[in-house]
C-alpha positions in Angstrom: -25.3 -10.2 -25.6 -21.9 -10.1 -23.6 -21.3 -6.4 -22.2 -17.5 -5.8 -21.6 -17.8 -3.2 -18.7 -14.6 -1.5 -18.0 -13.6 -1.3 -14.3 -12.6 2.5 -13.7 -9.4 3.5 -11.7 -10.2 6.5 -9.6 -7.1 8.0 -7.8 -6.6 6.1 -4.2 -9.6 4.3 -5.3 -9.2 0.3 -3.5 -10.9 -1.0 -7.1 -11.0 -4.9 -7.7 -7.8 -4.7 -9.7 -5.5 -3.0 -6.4 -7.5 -5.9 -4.6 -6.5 -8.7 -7.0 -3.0 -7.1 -7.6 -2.6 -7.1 -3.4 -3.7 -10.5 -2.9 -1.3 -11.9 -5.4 1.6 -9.6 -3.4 1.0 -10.1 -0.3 -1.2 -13.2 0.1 -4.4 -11.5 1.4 -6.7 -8.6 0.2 -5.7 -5.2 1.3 -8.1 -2.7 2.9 -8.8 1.1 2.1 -6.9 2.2 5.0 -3.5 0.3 4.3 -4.1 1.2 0.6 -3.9 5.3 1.8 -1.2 3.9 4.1 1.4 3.0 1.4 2.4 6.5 -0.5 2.6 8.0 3.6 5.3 4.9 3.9 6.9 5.7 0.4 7.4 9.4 1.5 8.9 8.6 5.0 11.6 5.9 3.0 12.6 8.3 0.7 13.0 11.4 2.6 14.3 11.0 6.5 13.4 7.3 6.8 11.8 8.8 10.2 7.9 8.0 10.9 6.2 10.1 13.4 3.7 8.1 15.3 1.6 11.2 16.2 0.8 11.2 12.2 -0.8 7.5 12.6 -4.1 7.0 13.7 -4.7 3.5 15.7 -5.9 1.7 12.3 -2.0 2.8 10.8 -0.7 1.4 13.9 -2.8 -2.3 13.6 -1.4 -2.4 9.9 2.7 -1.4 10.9 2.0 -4.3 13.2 1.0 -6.7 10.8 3.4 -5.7 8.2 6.4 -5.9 11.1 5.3 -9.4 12.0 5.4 -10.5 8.1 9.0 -9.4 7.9 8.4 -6.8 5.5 9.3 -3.9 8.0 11.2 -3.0 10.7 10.1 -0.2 12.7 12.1 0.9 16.3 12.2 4.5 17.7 10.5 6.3 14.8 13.0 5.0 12.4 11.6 2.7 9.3 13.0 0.3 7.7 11.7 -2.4 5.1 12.9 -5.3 2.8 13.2 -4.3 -0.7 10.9 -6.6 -1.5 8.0 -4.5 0.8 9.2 -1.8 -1.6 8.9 -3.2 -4.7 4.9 -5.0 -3.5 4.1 -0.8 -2.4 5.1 0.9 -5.4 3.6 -1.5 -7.5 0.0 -1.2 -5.4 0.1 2.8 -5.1 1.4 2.8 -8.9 -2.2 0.9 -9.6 -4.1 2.5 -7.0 -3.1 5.9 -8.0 -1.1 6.6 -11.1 -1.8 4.2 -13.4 -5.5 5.6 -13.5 -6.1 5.7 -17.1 -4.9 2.5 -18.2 -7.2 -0.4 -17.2 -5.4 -3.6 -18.0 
């Protein structure tokens, strides 16, 4: 007797499917810290584009590291920047990870 067991999408929750989804994004599996990193980065893009480094916690700082040396982002004196690409693989990931919570595909 197969049992279908239906993987549940809790908000912010780093589920198999966020994992999968990352991994086929950006070529390795994401983590629950750069998962609750993402909507912080959408907010900052789409209001001053400024990101305060007091907000980031040494674990934010190792992942703005890793995502600079991909090419995905640039980041100088508090001011972001980031391929539109980056933007597109981020919304997709927070729109799984934390809207899309009622619709297991």
């Amino acid at each position: 007797m197969e049992t279908n067991i239906k993987e549940v999408q809790k908000r912010g929750a780093l589920t198999e499917r966020v994992k999968r989804k990352a991994k086929q994004l950006l070529g390795y599996e994401i983590h629950n810290t750069e998962l609750r990193l993402m909507p912080y980065i959408i907010h900052v893009m789409t209001n001053n584009q400024i990101l305060d480094p007091r907000k980031l916690n040494h674990s934010d700082r190792e992942i703005i590291d890793i995502w600079e040396k991909a090419g995905h982002i640039s980041f100088g004196i508090s001011r972001l920047s980031l391929t539109e690409e980056f933007w597109d693989i981020i919304c997709e990931i927070v729109f799984l990870g934390y809207v899309d919570i009622d619709q297991i595909n």
